[in-house]
SELOBA-987258 format. One line per field, with one value per residue: residue number from 1; residue in three letters; x, y, z of N, C-alpha, C, CB in turn. Coordinates in Angstrom, 1 decimal. Glycine has a CB too. Layout:
// SELOBA-987258
n: [NUM|...] .
res: [ala|...] .
nxx: [X|...] .
nyy: [Y|...] .
nzz: [Z|...] .
caxx: [X|...] .
cayy: [Y|...] .
cazz: [Z|...] .
cxx: [X|...] .
cyy: [Y|...] .
czz: [Z|...] .
cbxx: [X|...] .
cbyy: [Y|...] .
cbzz: [Z|...] .
***
This chain:
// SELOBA-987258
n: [1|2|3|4|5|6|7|8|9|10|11|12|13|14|15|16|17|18|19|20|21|22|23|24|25|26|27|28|29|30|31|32|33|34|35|36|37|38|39|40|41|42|43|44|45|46|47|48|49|50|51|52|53|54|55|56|57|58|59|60|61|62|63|64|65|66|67|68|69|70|71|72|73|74|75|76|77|78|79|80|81|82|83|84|85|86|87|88|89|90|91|92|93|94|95|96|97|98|99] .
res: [unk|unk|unk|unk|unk|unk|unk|unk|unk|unk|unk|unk|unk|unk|unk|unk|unk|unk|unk|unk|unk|unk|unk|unk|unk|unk|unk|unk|unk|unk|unk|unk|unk|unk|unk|unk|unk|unk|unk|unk|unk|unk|unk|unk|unk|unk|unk|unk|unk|unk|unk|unk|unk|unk|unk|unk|unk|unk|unk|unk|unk|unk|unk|unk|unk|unk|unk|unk|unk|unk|unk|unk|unk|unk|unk|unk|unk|unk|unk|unk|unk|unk|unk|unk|unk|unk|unk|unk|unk|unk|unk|unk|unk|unk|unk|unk|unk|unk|unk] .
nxx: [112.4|111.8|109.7|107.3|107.2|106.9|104.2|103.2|102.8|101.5|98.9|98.5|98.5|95.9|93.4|93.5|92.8|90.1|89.1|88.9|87.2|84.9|84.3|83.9|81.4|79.6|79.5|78.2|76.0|74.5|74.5|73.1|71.8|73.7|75.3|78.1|79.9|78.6|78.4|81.2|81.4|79.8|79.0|81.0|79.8|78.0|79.0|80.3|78.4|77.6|79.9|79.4|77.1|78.1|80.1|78.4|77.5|79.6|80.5|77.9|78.8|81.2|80.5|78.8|80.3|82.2|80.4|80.3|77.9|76.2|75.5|77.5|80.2|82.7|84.1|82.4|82.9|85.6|85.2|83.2|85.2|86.8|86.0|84.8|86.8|87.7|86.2|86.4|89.5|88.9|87.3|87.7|90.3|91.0|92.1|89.5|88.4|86.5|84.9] .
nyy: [153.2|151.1|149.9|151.7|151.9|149.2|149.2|150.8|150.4|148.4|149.1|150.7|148.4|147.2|149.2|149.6|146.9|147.1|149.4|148.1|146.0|147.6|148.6|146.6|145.1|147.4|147.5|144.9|144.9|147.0|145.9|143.6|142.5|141.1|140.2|141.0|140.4|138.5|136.5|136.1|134.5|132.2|128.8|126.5|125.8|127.0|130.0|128.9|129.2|131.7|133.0|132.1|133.6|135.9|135.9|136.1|138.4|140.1|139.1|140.7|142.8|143.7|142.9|145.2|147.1|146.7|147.2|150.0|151.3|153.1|153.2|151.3|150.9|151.2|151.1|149.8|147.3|146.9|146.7|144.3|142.4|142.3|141.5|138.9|137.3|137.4|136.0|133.5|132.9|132.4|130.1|126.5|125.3|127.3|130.0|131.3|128.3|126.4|127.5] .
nzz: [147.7|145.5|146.5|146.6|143.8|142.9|144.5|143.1|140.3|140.4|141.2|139.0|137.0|138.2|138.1|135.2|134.4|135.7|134.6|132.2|132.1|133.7|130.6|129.2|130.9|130.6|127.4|127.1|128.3|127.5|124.8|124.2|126.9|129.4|131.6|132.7|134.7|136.1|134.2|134.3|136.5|136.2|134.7|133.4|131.0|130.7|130.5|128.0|126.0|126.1|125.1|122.5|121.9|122.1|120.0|117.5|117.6|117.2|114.7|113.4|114.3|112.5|110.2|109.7|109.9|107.8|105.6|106.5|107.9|109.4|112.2|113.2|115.9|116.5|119.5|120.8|119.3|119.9|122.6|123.0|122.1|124.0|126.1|125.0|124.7|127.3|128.5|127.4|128.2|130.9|131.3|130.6|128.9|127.4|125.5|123.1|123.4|121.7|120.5] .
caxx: [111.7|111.1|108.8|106.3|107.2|105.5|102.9|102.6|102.7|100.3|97.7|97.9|97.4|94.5|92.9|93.9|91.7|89.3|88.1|88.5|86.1|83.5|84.1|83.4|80.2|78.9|79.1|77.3|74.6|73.7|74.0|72.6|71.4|74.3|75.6|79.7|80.3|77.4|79.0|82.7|81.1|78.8|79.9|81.8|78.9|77.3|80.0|80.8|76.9|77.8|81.0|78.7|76.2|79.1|80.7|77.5|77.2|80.5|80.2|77.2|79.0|82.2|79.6|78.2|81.8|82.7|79.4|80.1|76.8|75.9|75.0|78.9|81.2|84.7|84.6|81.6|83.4|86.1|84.7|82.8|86.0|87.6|84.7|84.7|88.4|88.3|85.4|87.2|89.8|88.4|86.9|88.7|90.6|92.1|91.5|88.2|88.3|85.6|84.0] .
cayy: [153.6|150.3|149.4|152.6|151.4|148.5|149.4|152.4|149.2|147.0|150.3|151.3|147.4|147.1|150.0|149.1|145.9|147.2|149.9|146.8|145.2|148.2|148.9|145.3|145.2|148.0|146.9|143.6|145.3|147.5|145.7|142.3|142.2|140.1|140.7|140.5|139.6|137.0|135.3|135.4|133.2|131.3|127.5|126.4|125.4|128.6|130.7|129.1|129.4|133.3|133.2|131.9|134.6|137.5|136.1|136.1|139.7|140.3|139.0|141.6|144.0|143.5|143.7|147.2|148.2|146.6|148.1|151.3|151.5|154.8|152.3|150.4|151.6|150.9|151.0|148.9|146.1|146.4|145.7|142.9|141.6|141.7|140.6|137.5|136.7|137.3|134.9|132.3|132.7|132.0|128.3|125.4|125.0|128.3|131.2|130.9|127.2|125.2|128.3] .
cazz: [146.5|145.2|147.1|146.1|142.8|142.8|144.6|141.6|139.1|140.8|141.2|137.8|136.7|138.7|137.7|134.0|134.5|136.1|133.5|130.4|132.9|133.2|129.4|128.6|131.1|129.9|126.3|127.0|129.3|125.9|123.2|124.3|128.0|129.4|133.2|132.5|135.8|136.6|133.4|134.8|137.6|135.3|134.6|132.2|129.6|130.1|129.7|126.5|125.2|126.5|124.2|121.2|121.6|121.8|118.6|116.9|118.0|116.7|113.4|113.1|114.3|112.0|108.8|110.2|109.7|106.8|105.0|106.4|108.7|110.1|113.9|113.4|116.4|116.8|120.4|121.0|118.6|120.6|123.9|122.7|121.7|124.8|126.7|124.7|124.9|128.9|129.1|126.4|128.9|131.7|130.4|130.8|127.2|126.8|124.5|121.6|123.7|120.9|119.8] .
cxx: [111.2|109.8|107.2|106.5|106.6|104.9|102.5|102.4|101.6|99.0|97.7|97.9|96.3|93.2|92.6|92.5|90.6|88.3|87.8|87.0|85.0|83.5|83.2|82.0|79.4|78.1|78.2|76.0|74.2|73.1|73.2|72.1|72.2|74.8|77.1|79.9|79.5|77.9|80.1|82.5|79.9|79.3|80.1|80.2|78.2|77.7|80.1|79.6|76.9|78.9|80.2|78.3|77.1|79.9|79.8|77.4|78.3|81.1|78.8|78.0|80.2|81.5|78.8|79.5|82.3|81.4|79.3|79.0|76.9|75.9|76.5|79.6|82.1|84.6|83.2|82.4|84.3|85.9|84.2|83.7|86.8|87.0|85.0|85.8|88.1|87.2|85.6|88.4|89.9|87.8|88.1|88.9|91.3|91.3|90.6|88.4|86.7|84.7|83.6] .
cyy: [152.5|149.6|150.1|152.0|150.6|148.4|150.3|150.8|148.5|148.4|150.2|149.9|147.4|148.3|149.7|148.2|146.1|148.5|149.1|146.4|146.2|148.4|147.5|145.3|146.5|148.0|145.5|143.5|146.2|147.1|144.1|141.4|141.6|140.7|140.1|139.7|138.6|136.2|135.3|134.8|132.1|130.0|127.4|126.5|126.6|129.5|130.6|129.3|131.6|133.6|133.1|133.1|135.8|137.4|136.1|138.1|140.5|140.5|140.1|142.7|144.7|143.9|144.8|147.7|148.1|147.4|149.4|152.1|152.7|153.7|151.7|152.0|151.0|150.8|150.1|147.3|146.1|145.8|144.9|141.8|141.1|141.1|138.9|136.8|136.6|136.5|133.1|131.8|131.7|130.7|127.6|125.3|126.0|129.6|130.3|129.1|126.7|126.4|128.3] .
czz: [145.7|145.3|146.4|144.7|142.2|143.4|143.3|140.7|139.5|141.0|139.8|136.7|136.7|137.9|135.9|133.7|135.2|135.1|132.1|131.3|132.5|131.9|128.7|129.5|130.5|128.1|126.1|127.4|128.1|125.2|123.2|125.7|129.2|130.4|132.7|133.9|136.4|135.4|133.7|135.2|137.3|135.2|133.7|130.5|129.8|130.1|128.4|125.2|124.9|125.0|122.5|120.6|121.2|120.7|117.6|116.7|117.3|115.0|112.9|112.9|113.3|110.2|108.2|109.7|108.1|105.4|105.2|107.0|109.5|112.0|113.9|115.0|117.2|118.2|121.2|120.3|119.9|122.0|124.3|122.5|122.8|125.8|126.3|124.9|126.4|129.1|128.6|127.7|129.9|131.7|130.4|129.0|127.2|126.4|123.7|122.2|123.0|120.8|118.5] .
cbxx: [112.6|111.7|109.1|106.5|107.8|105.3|102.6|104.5|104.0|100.7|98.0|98.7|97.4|94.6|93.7|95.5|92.0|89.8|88.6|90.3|86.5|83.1|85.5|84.5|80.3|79.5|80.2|77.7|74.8|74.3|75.6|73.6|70.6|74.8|74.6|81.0|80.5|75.2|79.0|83.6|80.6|78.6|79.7|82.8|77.9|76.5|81.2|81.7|75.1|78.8|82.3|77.7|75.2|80.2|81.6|76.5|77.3|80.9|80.1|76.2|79.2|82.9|78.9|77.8|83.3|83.3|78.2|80.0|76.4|73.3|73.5|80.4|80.9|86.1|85.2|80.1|84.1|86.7|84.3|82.2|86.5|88.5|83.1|84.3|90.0|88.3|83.8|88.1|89.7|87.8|86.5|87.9|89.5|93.0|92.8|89.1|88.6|84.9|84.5] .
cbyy: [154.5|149.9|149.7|154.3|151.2|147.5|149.9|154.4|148.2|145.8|152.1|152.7|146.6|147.4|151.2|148.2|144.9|147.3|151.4|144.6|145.0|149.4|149.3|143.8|145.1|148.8|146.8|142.6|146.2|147.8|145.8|141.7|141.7|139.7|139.8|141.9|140.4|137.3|135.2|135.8|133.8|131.8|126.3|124.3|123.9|129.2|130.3|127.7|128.6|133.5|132.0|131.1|134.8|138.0|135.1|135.2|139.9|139.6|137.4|141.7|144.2|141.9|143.2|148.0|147.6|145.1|147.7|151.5|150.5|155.8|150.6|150.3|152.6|152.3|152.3|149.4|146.2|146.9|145.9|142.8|142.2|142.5|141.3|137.3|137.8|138.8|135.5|133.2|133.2|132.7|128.2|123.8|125.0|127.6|132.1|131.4|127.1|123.5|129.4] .
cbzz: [145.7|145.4|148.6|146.4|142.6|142.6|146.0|140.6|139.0|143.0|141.9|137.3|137.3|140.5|138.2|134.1|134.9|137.5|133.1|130.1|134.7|133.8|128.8|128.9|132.4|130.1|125.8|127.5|131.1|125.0|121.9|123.8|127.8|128.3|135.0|132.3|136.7|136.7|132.0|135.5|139.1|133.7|135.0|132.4|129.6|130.5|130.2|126.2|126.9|128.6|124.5|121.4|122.7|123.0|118.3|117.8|119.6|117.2|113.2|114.0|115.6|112.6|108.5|112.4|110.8|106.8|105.2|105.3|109.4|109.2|113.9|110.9|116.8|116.4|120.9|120.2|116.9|120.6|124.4|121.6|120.8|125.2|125.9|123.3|124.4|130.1|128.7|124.6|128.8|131.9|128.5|131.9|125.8|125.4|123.4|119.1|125.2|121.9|120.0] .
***
């Protein structure tokens, strides 16, 4: 029974990361044209030009909210957000590495 166990653990990981993933591609193919996965395999320096633009995007979207904008939504912010962390990541440095 262990065994099925973690396999049940490692499925419902994967799966886990794999809808952040389409949630985050979808939010970057919306709101700013931006292929998530052709920037996971982007190089470093244009990854972190990628990270610029999605905190840029962020900070818009963060002043839609705090003004109360009819267009602000909570689950667009967030997927921007994690988008940008998993591509910060991914960069040599770390997390928000020289953002």
């Amino acid at each position: 029974m262990g065994h099925l166990d973690a396999e049940k653990a490692a499925f419902q990981s994967r799966k886990s990361k794999e809808t952040s993933d389409a949630r985050a591609a979808a939010a970057l193919q919306l709101s700013c044209g931006i292929d998530f996965f052709a920037a996971l395999e982007a190089p470093d320096r244009a990854r972190m030009e990628i990270c610029k633009r999605i905190e840029r995007l962020l900070r818009r979207e963060r002043l839609r909210g705090l003004h109360k904008h009819w267009s602000y939504d909570l689950n667009r912010h967030i997927a921007l957000k994690q988008a940008r962390d998993r591509l910060a990541r991914k960069t040599k440095g770390g997390p928000k590495a020289r953002l």
